[in-house]
gemmi code that builds the backbone of each chain (N, CA, C; Angstrom):
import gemmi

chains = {
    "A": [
        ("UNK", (51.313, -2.240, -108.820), (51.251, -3.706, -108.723), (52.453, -4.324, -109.427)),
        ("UNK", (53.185, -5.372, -108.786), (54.275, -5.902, -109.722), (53.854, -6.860, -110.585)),
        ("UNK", (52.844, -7.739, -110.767), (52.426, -8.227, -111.905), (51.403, -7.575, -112.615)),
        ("UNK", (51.651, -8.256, -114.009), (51.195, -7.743, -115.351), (50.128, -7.925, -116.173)),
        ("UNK", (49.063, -7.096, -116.311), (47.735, -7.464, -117.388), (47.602, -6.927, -118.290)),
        ("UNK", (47.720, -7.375, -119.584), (47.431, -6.443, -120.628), (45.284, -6.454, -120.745)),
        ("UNK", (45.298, -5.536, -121.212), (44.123, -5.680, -121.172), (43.345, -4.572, -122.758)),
        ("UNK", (41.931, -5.141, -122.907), (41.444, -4.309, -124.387), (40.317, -3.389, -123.747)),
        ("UNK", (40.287, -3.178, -122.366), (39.092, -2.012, -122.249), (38.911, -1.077, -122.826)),
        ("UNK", (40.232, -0.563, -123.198), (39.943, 0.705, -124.286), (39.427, 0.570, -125.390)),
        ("UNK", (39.672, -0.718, -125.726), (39.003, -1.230, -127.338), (37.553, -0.928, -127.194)),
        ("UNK", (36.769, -1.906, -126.325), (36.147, -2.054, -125.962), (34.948, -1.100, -125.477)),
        ("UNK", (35.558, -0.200, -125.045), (35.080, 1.374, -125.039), (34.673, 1.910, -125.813)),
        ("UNK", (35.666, 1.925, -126.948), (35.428, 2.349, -128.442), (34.392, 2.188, -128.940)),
        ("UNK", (34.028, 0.248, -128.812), (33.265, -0.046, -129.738), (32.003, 0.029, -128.917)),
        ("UNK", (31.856, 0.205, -127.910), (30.506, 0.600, -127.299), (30.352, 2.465, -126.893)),
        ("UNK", (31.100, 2.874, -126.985), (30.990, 4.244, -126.972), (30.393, 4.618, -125.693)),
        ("UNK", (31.355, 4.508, -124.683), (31.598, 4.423, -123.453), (32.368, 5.043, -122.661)),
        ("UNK", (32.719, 5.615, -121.205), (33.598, 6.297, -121.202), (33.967, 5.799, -119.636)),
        ("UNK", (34.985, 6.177, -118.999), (35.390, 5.302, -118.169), (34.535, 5.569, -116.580)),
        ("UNK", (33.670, 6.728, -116.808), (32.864, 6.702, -115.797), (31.717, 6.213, -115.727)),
        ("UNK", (31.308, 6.250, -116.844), (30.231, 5.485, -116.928), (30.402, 3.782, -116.701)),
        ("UNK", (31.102, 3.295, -117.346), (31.723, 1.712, -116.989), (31.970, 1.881, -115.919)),
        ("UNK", (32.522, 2.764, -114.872), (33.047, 2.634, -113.624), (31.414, 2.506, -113.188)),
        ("UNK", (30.392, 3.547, -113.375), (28.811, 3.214, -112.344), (28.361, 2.176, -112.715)),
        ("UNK", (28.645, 1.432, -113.808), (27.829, 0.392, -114.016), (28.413, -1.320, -113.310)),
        ("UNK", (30.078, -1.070, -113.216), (30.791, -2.174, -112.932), (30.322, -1.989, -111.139)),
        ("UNK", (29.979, -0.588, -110.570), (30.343, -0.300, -109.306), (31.412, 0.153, -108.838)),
        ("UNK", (32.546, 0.756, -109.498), (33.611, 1.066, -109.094), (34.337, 2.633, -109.165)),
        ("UNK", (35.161, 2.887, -108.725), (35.466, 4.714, -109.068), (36.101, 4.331, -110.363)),
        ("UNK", (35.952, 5.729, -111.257), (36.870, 5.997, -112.562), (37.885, 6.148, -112.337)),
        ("UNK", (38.659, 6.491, -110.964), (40.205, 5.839, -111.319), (40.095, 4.360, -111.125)),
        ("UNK", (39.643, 3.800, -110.564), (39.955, 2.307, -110.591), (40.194, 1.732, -112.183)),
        ("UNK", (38.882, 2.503, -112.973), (38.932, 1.868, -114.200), (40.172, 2.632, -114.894)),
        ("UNK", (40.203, 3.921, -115.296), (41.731, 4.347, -115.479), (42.914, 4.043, -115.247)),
        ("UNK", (43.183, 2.939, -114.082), (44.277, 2.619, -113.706), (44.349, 0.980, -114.132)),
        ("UNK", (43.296, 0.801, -114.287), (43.423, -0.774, -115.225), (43.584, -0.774, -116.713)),
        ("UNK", (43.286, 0.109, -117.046), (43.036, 0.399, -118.273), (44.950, 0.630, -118.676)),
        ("UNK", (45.055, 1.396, -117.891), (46.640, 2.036, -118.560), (47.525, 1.113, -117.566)),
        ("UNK", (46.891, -0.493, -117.179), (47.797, -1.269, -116.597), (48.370, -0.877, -115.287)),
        ("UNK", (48.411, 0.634, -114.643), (48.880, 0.622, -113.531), (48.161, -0.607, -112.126)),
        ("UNK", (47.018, -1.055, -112.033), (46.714, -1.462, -111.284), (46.070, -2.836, -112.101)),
        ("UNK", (46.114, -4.196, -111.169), (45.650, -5.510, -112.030), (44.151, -5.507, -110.965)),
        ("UNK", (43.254, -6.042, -111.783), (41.746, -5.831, -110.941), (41.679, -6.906, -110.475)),
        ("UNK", (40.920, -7.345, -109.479), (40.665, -9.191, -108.541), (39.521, -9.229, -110.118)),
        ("UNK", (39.451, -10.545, -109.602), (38.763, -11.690, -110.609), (36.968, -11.015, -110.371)),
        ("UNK", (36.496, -10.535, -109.220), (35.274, -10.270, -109.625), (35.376, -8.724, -110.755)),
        ("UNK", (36.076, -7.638, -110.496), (35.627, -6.599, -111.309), (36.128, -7.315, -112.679)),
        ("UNK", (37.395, -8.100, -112.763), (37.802, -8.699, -114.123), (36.134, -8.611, -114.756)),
        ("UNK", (35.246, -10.344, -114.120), (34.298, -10.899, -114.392), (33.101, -10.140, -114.873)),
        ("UNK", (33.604, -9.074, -114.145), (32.063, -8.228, -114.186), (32.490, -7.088, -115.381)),
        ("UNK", (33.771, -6.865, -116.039), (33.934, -5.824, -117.044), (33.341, -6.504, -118.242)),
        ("UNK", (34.406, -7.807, -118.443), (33.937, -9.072, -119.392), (32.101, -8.919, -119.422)),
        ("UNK", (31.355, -9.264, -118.504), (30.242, -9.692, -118.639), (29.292, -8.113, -119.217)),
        ("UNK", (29.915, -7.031, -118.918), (29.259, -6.032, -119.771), (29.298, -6.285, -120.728)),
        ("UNK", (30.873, -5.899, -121.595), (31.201, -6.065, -122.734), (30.503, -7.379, -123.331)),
        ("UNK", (29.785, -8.118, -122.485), (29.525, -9.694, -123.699), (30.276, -10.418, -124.153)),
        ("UNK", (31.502, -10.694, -123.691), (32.511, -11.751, -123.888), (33.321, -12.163, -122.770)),
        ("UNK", (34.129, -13.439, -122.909), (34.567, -13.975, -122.212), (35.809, -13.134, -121.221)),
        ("UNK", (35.724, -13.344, -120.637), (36.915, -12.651, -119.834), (38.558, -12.590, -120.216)),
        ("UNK", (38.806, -13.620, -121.191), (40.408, -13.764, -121.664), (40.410, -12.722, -122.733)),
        ("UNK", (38.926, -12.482, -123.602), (38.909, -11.308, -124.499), (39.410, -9.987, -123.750)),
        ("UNK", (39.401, -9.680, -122.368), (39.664, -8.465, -122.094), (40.621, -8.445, -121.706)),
        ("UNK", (41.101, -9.561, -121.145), (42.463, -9.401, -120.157), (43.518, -10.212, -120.362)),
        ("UNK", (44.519, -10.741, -120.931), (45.280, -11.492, -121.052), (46.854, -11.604, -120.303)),
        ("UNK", (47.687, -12.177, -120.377), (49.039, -12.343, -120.003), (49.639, -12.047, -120.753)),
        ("UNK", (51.067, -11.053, -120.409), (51.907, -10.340, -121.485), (52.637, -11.825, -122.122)),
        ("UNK", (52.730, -11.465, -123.864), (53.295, -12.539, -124.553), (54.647, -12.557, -123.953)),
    ],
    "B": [
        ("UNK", (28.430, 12.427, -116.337), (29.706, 11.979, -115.548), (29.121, 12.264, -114.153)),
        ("UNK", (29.242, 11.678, -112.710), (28.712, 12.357, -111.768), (29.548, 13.591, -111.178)),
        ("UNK", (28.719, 14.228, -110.739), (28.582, 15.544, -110.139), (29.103, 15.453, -108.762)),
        ("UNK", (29.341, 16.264, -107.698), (29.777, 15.973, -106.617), (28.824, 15.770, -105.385)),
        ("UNK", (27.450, 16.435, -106.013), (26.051, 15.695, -105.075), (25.554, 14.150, -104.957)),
        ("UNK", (25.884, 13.845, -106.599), (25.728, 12.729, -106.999), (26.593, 11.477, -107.004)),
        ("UNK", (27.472, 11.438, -106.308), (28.241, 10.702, -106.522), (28.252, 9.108, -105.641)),
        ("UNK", (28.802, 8.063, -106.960), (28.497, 6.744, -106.688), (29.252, 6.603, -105.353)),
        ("UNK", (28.769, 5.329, -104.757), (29.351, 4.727, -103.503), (30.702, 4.700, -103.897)),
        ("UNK", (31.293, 4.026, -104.843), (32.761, 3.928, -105.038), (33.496, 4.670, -104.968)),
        ("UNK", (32.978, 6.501, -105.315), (33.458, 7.498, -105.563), (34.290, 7.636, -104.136)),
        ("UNK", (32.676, 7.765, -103.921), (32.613, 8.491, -102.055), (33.249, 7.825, -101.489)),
        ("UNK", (33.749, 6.524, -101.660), (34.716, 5.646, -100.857), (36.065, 5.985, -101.371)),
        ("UNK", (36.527, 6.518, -102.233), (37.894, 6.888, -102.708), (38.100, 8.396, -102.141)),
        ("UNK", (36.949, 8.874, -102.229), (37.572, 10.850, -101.829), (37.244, 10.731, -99.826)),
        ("UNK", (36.503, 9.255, -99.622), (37.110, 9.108, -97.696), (38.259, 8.829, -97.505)),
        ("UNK", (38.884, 7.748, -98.137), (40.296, 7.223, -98.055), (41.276, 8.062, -98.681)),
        ("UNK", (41.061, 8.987, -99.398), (41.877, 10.360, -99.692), (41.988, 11.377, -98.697)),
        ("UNK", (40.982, 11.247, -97.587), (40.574, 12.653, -96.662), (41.462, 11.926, -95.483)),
        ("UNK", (40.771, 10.905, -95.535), (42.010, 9.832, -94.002), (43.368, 10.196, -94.209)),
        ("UNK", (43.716, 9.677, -95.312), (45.220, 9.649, -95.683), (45.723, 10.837, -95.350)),
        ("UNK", (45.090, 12.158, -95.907), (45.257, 13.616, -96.035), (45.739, 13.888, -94.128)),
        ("UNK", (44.153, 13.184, -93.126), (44.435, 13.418, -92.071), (45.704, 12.871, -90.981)),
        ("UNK", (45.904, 11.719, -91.572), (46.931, 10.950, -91.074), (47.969, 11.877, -91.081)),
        ("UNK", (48.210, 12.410, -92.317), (49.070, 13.185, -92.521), (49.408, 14.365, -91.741)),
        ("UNK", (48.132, 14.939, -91.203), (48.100, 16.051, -90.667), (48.216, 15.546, -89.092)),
        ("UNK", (47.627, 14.615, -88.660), (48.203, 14.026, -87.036), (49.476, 13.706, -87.051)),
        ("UNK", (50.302, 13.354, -88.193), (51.860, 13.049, -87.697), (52.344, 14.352, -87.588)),
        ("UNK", (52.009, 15.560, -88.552), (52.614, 16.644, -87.949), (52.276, 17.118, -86.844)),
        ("UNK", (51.339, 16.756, -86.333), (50.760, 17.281, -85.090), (51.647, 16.335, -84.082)),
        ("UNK", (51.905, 15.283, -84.043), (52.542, 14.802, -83.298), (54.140, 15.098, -82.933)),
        ("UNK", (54.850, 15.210, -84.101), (55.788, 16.504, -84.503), (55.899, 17.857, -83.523)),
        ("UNK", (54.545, 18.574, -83.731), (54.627, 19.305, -83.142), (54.883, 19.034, -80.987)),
        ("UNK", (53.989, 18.036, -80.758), (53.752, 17.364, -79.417), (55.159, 17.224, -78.765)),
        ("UNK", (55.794, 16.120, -79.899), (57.429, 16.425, -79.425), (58.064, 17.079, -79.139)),
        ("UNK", (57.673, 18.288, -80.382), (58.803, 18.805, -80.203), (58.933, 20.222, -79.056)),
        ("UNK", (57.634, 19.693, -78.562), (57.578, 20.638, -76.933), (58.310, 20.316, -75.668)),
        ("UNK", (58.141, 18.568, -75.949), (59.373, 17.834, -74.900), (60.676, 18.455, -75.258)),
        ("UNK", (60.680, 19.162, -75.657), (62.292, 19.380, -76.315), (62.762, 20.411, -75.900)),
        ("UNK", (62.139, 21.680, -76.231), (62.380, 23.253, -76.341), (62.203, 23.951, -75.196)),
        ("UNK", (62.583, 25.516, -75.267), (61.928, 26.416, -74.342), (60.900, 26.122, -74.351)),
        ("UNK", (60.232, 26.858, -72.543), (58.591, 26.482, -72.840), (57.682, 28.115, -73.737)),
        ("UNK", (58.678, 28.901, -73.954), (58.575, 30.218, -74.607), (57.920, 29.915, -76.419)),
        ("UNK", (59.153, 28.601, -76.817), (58.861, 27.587, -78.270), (57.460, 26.713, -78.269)),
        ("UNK", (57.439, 26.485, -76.532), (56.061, 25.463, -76.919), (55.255, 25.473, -76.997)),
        ("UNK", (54.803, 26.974, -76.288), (53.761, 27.495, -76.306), (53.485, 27.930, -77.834)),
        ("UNK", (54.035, 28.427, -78.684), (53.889, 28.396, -80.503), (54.043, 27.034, -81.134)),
        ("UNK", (54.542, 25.871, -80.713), (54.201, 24.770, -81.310), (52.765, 24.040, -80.540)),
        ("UNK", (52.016, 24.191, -79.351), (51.133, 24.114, -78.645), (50.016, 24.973, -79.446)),
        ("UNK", (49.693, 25.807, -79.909), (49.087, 26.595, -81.042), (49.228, 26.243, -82.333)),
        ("UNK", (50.031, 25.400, -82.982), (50.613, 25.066, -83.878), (49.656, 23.818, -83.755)),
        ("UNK", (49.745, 22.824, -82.579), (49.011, 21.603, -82.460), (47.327, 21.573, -82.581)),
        ("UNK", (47.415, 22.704, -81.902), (46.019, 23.242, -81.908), (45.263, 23.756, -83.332)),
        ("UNK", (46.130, 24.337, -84.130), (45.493, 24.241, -85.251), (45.044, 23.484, -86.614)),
        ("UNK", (46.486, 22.160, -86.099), (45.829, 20.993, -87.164), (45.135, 20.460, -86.578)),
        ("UNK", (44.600, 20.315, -85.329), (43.424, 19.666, -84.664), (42.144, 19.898, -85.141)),
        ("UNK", (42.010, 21.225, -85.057), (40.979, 22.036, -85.767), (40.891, 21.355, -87.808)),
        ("UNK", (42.112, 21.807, -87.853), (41.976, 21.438, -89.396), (41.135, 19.669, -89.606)),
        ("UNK", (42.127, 18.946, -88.585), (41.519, 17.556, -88.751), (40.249, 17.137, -88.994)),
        ("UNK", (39.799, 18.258, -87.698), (38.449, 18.088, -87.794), (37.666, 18.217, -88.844)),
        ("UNK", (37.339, 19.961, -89.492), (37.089, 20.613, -90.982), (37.381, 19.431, -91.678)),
        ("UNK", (38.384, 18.779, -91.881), (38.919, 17.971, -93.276), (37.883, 16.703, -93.084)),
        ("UNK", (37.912, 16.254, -92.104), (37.140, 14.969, -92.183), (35.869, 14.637, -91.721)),
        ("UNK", (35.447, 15.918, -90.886), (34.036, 15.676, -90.501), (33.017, 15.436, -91.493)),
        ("UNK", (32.498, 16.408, -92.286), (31.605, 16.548, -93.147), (32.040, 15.379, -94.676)),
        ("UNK", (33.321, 14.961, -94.514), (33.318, 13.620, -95.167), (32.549, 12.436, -94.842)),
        ("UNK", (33.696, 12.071, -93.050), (33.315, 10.711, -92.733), (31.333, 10.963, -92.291)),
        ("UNK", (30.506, 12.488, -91.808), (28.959, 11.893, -92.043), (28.146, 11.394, -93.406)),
        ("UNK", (28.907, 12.386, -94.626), (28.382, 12.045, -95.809), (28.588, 10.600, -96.347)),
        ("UNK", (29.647, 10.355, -96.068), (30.215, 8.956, -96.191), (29.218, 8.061, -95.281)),
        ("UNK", (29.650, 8.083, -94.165), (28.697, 7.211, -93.055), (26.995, 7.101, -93.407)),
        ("UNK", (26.439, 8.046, -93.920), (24.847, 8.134, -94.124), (24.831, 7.656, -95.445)),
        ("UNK", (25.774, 7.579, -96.542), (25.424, 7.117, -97.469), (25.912, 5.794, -97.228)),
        ("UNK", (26.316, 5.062, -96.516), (27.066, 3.825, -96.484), (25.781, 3.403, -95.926)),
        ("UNK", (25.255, 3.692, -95.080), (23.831, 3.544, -94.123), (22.708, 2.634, -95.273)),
        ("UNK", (22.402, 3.693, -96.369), (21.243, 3.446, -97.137), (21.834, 2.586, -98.705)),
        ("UNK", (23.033, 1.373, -97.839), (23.438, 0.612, -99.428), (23.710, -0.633, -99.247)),
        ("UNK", (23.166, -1.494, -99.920), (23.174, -2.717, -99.461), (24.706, -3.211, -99.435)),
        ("UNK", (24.596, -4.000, -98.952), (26.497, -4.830, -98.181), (27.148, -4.904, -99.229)),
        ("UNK", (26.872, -5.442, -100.326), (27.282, -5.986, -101.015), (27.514, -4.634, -102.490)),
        ("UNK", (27.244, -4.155, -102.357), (27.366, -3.101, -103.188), (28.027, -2.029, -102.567)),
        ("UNK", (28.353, -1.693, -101.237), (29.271, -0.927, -100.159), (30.459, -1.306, -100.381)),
        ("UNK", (30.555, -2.362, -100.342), (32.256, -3.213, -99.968), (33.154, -3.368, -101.439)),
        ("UNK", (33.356, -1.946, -100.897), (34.278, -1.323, -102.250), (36.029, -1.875, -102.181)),
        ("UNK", (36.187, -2.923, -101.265), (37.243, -3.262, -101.589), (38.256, -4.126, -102.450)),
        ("UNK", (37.410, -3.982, -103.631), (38.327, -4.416, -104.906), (39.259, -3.279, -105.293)),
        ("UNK", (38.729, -2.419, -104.996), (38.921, -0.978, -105.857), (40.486, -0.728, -105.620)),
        ("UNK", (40.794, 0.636, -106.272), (42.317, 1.154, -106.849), (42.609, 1.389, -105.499)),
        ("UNK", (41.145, 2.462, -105.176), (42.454, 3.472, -103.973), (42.197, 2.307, -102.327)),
        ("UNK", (41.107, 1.123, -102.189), (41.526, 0.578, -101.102), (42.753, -0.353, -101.236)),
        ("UNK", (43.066, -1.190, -102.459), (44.397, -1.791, -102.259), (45.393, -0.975, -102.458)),
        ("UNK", (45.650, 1.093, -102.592), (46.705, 1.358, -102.578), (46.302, 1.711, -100.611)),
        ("UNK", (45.513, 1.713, -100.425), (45.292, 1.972, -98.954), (45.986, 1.187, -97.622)),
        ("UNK", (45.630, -0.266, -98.471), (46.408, -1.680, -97.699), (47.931, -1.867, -98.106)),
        ("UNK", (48.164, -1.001, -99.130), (49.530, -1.275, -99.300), (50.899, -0.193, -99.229)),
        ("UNK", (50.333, 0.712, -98.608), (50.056, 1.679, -98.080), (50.325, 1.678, -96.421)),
        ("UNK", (49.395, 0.666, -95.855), (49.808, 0.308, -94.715), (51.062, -0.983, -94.497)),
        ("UNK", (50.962, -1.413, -95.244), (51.846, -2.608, -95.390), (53.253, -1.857, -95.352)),
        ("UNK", (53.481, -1.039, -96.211), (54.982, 0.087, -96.572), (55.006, 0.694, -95.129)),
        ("UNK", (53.859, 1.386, -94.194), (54.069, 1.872, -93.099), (55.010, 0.803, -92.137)),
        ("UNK", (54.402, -0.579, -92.108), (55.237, -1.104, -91.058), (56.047, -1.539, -91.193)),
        ("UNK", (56.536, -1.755, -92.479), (57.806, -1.851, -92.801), (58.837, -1.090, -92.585)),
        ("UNK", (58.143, 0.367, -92.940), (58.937, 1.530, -92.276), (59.477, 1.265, -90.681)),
        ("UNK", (58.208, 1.330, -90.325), (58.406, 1.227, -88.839), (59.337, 0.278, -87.784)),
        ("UNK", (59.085, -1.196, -88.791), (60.391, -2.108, -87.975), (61.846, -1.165, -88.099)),
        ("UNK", (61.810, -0.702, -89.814), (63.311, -0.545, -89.658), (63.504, 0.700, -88.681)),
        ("UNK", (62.718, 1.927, -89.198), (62.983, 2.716, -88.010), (62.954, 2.177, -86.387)),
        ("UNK", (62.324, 1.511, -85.895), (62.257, 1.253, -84.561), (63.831, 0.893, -84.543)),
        ("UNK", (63.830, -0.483, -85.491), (64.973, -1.209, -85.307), (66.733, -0.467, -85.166)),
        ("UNK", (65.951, 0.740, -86.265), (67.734, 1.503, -86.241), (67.580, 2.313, -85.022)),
        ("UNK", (66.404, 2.914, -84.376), (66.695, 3.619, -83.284), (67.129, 2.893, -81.742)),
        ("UNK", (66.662, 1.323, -81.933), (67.299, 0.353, -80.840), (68.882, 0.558, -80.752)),
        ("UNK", (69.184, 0.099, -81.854), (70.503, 0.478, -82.668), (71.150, 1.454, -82.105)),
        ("UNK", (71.050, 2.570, -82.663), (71.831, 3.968, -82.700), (71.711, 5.001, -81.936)),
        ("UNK", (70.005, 5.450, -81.760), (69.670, 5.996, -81.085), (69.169, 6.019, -79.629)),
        ("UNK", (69.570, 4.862, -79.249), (68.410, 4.914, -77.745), (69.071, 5.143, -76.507)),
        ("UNK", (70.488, 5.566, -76.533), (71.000, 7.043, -75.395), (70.206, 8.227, -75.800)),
        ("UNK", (69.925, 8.732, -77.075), (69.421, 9.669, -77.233), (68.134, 9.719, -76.485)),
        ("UNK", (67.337, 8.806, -76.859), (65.837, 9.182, -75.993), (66.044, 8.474, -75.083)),
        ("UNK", (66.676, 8.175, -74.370), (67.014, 7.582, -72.807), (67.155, 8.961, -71.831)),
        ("UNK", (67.811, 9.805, -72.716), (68.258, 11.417, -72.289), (67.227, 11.943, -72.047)),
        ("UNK", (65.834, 11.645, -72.669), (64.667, 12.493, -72.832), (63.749, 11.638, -72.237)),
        ("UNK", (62.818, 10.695, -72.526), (61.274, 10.429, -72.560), (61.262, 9.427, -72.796)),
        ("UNK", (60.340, 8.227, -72.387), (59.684, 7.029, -73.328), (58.582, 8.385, -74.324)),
        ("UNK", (58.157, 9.150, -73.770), (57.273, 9.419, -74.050), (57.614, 10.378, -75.709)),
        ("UNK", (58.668, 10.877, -75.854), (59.273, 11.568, -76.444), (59.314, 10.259, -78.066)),
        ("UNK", (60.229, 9.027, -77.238), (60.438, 8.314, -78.273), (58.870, 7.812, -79.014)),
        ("UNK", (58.098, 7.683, -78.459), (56.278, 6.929, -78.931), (56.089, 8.533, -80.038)),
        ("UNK", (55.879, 9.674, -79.696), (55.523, 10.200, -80.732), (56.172, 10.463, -81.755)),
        ("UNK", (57.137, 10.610, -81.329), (58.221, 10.250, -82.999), (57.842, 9.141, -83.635)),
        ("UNK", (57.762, 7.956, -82.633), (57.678, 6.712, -83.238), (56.222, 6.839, -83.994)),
        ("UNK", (55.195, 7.208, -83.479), (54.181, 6.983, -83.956), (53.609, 8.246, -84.989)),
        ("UNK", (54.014, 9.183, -84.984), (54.258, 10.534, -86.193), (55.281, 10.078, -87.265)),
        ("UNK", (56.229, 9.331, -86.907), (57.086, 8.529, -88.444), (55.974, 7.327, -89.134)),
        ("UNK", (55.502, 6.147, -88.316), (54.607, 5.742, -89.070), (53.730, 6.046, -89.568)),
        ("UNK", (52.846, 7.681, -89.258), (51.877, 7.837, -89.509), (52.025, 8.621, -90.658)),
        ("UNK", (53.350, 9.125, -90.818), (53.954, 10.053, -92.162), (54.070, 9.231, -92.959)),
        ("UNK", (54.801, 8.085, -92.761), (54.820, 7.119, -94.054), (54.027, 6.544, -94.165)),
        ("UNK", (53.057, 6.003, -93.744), (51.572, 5.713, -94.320), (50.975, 6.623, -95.254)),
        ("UNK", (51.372, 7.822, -94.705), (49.918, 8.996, -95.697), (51.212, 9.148, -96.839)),
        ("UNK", (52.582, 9.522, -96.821), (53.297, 9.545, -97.722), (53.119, 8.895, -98.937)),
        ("UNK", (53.111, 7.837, -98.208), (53.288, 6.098, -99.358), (52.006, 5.614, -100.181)),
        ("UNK", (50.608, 6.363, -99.225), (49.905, 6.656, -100.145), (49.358, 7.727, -101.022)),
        ("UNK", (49.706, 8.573, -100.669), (49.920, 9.599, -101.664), (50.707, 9.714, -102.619)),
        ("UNK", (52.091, 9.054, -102.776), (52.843, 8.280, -104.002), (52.080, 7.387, -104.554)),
        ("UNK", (51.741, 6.406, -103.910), (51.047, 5.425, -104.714), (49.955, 6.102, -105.962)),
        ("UNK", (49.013, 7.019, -104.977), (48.126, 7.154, -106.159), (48.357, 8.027, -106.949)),
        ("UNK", (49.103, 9.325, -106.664), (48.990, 10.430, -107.559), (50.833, 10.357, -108.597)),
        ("UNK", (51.331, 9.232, -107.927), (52.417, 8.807, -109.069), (52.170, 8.243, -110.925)),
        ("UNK", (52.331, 9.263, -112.001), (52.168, 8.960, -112.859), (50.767, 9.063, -113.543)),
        ("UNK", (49.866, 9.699, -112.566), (48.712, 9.224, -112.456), (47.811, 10.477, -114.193)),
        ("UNK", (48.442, 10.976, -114.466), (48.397, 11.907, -116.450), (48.555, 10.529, -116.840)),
        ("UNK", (48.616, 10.124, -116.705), (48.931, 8.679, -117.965), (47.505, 7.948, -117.818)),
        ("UNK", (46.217, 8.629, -117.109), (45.354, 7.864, -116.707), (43.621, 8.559, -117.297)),
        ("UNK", (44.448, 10.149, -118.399), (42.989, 10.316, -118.919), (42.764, 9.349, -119.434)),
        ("UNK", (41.069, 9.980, -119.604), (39.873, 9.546, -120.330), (39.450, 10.171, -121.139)),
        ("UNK", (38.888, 10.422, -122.262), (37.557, 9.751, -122.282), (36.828, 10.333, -123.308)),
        ("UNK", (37.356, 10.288, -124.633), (36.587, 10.439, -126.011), (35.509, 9.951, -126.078)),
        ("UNK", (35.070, 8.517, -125.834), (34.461, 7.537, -125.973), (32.719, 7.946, -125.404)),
        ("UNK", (32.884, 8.926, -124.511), (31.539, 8.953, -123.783), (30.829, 9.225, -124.563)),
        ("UNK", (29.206, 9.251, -123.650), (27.961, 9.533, -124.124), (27.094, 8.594, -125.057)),
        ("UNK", (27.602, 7.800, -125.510), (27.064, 6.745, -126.177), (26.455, 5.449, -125.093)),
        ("UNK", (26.407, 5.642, -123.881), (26.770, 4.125, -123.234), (25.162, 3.640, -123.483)),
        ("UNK", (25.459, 2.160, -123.265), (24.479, 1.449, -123.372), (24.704, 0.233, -122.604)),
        ("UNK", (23.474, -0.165, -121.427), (24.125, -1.201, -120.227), (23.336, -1.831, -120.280)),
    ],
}
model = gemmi.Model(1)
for chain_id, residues in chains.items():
    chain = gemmi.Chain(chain_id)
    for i, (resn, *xyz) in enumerate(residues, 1):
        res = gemmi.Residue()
        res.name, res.seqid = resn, gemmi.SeqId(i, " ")
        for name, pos in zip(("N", "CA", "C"), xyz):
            atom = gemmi.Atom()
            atom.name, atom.element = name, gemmi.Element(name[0])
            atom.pos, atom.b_iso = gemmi.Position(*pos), 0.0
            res.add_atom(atom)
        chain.add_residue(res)
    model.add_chain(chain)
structure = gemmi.Structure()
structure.add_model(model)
structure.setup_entities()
């Protein structure tokens, strides 16, 4: 993708002790999808954004932001 | 982690669009081969005619027992939980095709160009499977770069076993 998301899923992971397949069955999506957002290769549409955010319990700018 | 019996809709929708791609791949050589019978002794074509014949076969093996497992599980899932197209590997799929026809103008365009005494010498028919075995190579090419480019930079996964949803 040529534009840019930084993003804290990995944080986020951490602190729920989580792993990217499991977030992938629960968001609905394959574990590369989430692997490849995670390490920025790929930017997600606004629903998986919405729907990572709404696991984790916070707002969606907590996970994903615009490079400074 | 799932298993390969078990596996989510999303999964199964990434290892179909991996098996397509795979096959695409395998019909442009086959088409390759088709040509390149317009071309040769018929002593050569008869071994590239066997040659055609066996990625046919392969095509089949590669994607049958995908696209039913795929198809019957797509069967028993509601719409909205099927329509896996947010995901990694369908937008490298669409973009993917997008790189194919891009390919394809320019190739068409340079063979208007440069080449078209050459297949004037030969075939319309000659020029369509080239034409259509080059797009179908750079489609499966371009996605097979896409996804498996870089793609070690993409473990996981200390974190498991704890989850809670």
């Amino acid at each position: 993708m040529s534009a840019e998301l930084d993003n804290r899923i990995r944080v986020f992971r951490a602190e729920h002790r989580i792993s990217q397949g499991e977030l992938a069955d629960i968001i609905g999506v394959s574990r590369k999808t989430i692997s490849t957002i995670e390490v920025g290769k790929f930017v997600p549409s606004t629903i998986i954004a919405l729907k990572i955010a709404k696991h984790f319990g916070v707002p969606v700018e907590e996970v994903f932001s615009l490079p400074q | 982690m799932n298993n390969k019996n078990t596996l989510s809709m999303a999964e199964e929708t990434d290892r179909f669009l991996k098996r397509v791609a795979l096959v695409t791949f395998l019909v442009s050589v086959a088409f390759v081969f088709r040509a390149g019978r317009l071309m040769v002794d018929p002593d050569i074509a008869g071994y590239l005619r066997i040659g055609q014949v066996v990625f046919g076969l392969s095509i089949l093996f590669i994607l049958l027992p995908t696209a039913l497992r795929y198809s019957r599980k797509r069967s028993g899932c509601p719409k909205e939980a099927c329509n896996n197209i947010d995901g990694y590997m369908y937008q490298m799929f669409q973009k993917a095709g997008f790189t194919a026809f891009k390919f394809g103008f320019i190739f068409f365009s340079m063979i208007d160009i440069f080449l078209v005494d050459f297949f004037e010498a030969y075939s319309v028919e000659l020029l369509l499977r080239v034409g259509v075995s080059a797009l179908l190579g750079a489609f499966s090419i371009s996605f097979f770069r896409l996804v498996y480019a870089d793609s070690e930079d993409e473990l996981d996964d200390e974190f498991g076993g704890g989850a809670e949803a």
